[in-house]
N, C-alpha and C positions, 0 to 999 in steps of 0.2 A: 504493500500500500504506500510506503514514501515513496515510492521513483513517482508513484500513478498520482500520488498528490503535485510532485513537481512538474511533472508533463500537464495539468491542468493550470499549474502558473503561470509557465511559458506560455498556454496556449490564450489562456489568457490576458500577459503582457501585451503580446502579440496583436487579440483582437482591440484591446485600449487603443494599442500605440498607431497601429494600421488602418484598424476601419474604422475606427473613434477620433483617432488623429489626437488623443492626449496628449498631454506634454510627459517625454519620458520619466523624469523624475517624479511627477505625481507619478504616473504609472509603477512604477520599480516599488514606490512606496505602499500601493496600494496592494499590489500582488504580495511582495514581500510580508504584508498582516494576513493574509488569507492565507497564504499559503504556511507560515508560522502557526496559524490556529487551526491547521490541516492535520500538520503534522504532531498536535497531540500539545502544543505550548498554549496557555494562557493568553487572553491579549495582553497582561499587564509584561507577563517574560515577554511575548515577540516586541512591544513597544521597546526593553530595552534592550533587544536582541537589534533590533534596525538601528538604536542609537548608540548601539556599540558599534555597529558596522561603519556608519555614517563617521563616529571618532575617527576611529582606527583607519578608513582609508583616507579622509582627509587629511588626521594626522601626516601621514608621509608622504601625501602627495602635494599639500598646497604651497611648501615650498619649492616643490621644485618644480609643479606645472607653472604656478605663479613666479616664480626668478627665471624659469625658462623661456618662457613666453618674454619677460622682460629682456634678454640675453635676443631673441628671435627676431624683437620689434629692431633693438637699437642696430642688429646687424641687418636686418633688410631696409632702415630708412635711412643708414648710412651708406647703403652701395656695397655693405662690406659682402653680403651675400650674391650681389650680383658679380664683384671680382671674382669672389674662388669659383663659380660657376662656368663663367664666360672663361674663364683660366681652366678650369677643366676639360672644358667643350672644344679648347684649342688643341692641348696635351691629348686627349682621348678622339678626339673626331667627332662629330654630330650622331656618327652613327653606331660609336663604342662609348656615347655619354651614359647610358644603362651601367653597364662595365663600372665608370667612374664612379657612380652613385654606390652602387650595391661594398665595392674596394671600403670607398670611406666608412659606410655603415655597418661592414663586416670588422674593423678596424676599430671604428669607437665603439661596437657591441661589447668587445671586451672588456672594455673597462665601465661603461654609462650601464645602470638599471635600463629596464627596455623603457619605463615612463621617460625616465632623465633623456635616451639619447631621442626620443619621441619628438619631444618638445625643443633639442638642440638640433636635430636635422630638419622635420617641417620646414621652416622657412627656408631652406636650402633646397627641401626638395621642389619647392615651389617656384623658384629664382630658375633651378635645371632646368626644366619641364617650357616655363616662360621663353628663355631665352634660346633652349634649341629647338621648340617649335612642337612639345611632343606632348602627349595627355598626360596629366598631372600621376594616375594610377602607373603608369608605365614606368617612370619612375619610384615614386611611393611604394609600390608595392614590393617593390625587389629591395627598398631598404627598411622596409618593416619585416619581411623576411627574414634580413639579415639580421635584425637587432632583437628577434623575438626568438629565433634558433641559436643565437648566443648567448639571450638569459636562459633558454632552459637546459643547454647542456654543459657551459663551460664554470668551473670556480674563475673568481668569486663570488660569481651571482649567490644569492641568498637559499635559490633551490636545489643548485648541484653541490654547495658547499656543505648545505646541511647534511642532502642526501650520503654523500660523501662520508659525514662524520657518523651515522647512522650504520654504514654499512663496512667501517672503517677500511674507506678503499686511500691509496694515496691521491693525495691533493694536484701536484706535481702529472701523476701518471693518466690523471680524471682530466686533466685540461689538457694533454697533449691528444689521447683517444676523442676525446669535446671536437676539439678544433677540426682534426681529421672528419670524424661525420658530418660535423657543421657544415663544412665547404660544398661536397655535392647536395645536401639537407636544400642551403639554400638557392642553389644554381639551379634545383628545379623546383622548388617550389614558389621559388622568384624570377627569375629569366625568362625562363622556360615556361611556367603556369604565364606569366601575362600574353605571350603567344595565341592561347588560345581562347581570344578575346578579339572582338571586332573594335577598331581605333575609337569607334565611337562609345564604346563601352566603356572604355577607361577615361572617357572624359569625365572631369567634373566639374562643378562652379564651385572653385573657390569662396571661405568664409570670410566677406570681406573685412571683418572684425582680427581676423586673425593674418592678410595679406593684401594687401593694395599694391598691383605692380604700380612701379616707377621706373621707365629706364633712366639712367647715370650716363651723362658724357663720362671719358674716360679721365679728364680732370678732376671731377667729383666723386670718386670712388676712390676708399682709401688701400693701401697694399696690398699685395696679394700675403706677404707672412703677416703681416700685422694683424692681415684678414683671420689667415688660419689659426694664428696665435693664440687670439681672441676666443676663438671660437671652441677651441682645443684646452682652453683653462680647464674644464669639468674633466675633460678625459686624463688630461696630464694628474691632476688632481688626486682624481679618485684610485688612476692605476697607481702612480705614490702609495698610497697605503694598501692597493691589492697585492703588492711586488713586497711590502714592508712585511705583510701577514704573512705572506707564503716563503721568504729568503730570510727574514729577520724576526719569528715570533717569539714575544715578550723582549722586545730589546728595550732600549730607552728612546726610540725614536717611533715606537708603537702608538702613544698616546697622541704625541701632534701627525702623525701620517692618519691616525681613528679619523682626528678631527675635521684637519683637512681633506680629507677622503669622503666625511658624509656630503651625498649629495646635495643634500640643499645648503652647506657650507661653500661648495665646492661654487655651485651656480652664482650663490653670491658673491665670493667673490671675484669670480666669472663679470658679473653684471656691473660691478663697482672699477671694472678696469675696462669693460666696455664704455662705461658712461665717458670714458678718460678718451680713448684711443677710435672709438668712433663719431664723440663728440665735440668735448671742450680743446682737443689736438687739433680736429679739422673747423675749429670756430663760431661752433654752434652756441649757444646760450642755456645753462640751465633748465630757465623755465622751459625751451623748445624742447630738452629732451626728457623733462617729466610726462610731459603734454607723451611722448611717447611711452613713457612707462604706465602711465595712466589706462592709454587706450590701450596698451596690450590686454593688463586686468580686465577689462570689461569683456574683453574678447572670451577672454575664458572662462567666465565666471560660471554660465551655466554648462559650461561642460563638466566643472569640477561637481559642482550639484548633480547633474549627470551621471559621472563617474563614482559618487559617494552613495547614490541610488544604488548601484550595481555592487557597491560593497555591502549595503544593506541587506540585498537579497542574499548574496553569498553567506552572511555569515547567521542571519535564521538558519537556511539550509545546516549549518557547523552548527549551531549550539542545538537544533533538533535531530542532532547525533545521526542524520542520514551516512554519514562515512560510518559508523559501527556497522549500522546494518550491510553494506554492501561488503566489508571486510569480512562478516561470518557468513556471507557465501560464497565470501571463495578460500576459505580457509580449506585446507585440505585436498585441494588441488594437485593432481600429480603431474602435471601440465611443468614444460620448461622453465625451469628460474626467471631467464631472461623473458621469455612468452608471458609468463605469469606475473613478473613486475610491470610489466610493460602494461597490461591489461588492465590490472587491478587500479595502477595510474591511469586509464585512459576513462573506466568508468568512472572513479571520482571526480575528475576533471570533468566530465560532461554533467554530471551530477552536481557539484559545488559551485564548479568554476574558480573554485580557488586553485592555482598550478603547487604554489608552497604545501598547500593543506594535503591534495591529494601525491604528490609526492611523498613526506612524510608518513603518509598514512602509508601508502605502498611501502613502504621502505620496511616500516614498523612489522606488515605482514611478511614482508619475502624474506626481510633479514637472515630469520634461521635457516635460511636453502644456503648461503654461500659457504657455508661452512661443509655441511652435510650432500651438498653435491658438488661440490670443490668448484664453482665458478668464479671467475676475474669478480674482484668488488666493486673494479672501474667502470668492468661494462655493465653491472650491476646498475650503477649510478646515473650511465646513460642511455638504458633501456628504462628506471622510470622516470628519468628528466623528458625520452620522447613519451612518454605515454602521458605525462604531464601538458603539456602543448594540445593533445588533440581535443580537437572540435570545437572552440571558445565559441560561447554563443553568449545570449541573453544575461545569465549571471555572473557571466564575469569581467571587472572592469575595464580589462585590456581591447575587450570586442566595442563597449562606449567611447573609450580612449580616439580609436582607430576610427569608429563610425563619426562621431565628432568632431572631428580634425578633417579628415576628408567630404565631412558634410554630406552622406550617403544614407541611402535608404535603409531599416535594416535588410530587406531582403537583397540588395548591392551588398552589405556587409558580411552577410553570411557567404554566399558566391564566391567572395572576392577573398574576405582575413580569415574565415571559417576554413572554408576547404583549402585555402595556402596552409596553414598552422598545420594540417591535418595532412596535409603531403610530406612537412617540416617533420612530422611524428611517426610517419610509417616510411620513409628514410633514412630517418634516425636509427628505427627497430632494424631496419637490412642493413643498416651499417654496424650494427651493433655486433649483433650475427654474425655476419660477414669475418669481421675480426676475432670474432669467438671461434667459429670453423677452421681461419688460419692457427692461432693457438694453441687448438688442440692437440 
């Protein structure tokens, strides 16, 4: 009866947001009670079950959708997003600009959460797409690929790291295996997946809250490193403290690399040397570039309500313990280590939509197999980081993130980030495989 109460959620979010035309956030909000008093909770628990959810994903995301969208505005009204573009477009060709997108996104995945580098490439990918004449998704979507097959298999990320310490594989050995699957992961569920899409499918209209083209004489656009510099503070930043964790734990340089390393630390002071080197350097006036950190805010504001919706519904679903139920049937499982973590991640994940929860939870089940049928603990790690990624839909906040940003339908969303993530996941599992077979 829980899966059959959350398929009556969805279906009807669905009918709110579709044939009702609600505003998502009421909507999230409203399923999320019905479906907490479904599943056996109180309205007084599900009330603090949504405002726990609503905390909690706010908590970690309104700095740094908020300083990133900040970081986004002051580099596309400076130009500085149209130079690394138009500098890429030259370096790479019009016709291998794809290539260039997907390079740089594969690049800062490593080190940016998938929100953080979300919100740091957007307006780049926007500026690509503009300037060499090609639909916004064509671009977009090969670097949301890229950044969302990096959080789920490589440490540091929060999901392979933990899995990782769960299943005590090494750290070192998990992010070399990571990277290896991640490359063809993303080459076809990004390159490759927008091929078969008609040009006019991957069109979108931009949010203009969130991007206003301007083209720059090449007078008025500032450097091209200056550009990247700028841009690159969060990733420099945060991979600082991921190179500190994993070469130097517990040292004396741990504490200030934490610091400087958490991402909303990192964006601001990202955004504070932005204000410098895309504004008050090239002559601008204070009040002109508040006026832009202002209007980024506003840009996103109901996204972020948006996206605290979708943490809402996730975490009823967690605290009415639908992950126990789906763990005790598949307990006992004589099914492959790797098969069976892989699985066990994939039905949590379409069940929660939390990627962290249903990892962990997999991990907690399959744990005792790596001992007892002598499997790698790495690939452990990266069979259920893929089974963690598949199918994002409606509860979980990455599918709003993505839908929100590219201003798409859900039914464009599901098509387009749903089945990419889900190609992301069952590539992952054949690369997993794959290296387990040689191993043997």
């Amino acid at each position: 009866m829980p899966i059959l109460y959350i398929c009556i959620g969805v279906a009807l979010l669905l009918l709110l947001m579709v044939v009702f035309k609600l505003n998502a956030f009421i909507s999230l909000i409203v399923v999320s009670l019905i479906v907490g008093i479904l599943e056996g909770m109180s309205p007084n628990e599900t009330v603090a079950s949504i405002t726990s959810g609503l905390g909690e994903t706010l908590g970690s995301l309104v700095l740094v959708l908020g300083f990133g969208s900040m970081l986004g505005k002051l580099m596309a009204d400076s130009g500085g997003a149209q130079r690394i573009a138009t500098t890429l477009i030259k370096a790479f060709g019009r016709k291998r600009v794809q290539l260039a997108a997907v390079l740089t996104a594969f690049i800062v995945g490593i080190a940016l959460f998938f929100e953080t580098g979300v919100v740091v490439l957007i307006p780049l990918v926007f500026t690509i797409a503009a300037e060499a004449s090609v639909p916004v998704l064509y671009i977009g979507m090969p670097v949301i690929a890229a950044l969302i097959t990096m959080h789920g298999f490589v440490p540091p990320h929060p999901g392979p790291t933990a899995v990782a310490g769960i299943y005590h594989a090494s750290l070192g050995k998990t992010l070399l295996y990571g990277v290896l699957i991640a490359i063809p992961a993303v080459i076809i569920s990004g390159p490759l997946y927008t091929k078969l899409f008609k040009k006019e499918e991957l069109e979108i209209e931009i949010p203009k809250a969130l991007f206003r083209p301007k083209h720059f004489k090449e007078n008025e656009m500032p450097g091209f490193g200056i550009s990247v510099f700028t841009a690159l503070i969060p990733v420099i930043l945060i991979a600082f403290q991921a190179l500190t964790e994993i070469l130097m734990p517990n040292s004396v340089l741990s504490p200030t690399a934490e610091f400087l390393g958490n991402p909303g630390i990192a964006l601001l002071i990202a955004v504070i040397v932005a204000i410098y080197t895309f504004g008050l350097k090239r002559g601008k006036k204070m009040p002109e570039l508040m006026n832009s950190v202002a209007e980024s805010i506003s840009g996103v504001a109901m996204i972020l309500l948006i996206i605290a919706g979708g943490g809402a519904f996730k975490q009823v679903l967690i605290d009415s313990h639908v992950d126990q139920y789906v763990a005790n049937l598949m307990e006992g499982s004589t099914m492959s280590p790797l098969i069976l973590a892989w699985l066990i991640a994939a039905i949590l994940r379409i069940v929660l939509g939390s990627a962290t929860v249903a990892g962990l939870t997999a991990a907690g089940i399959a744990s005792p197999l790596v001992a007892s049928a002598h499997v790698s603990p790495e690939l452990m790690v990266l069979a259920t980081g893929a089974g963690s990624m598949t199918f994002s839909h409606v509860n979980d906040a990455g599918f709003w993130i993505y839908k929100e940003f590219f201003n798409l339908s859900i039914g464009k969303t599901i098509k387009t980030w749903s089945v990419m993530v889900t190609i992301a996941s069952l590539v992952g599992l054949a690369g997993v495989l794959l290296i387990n077979l040689i191993e043997a």
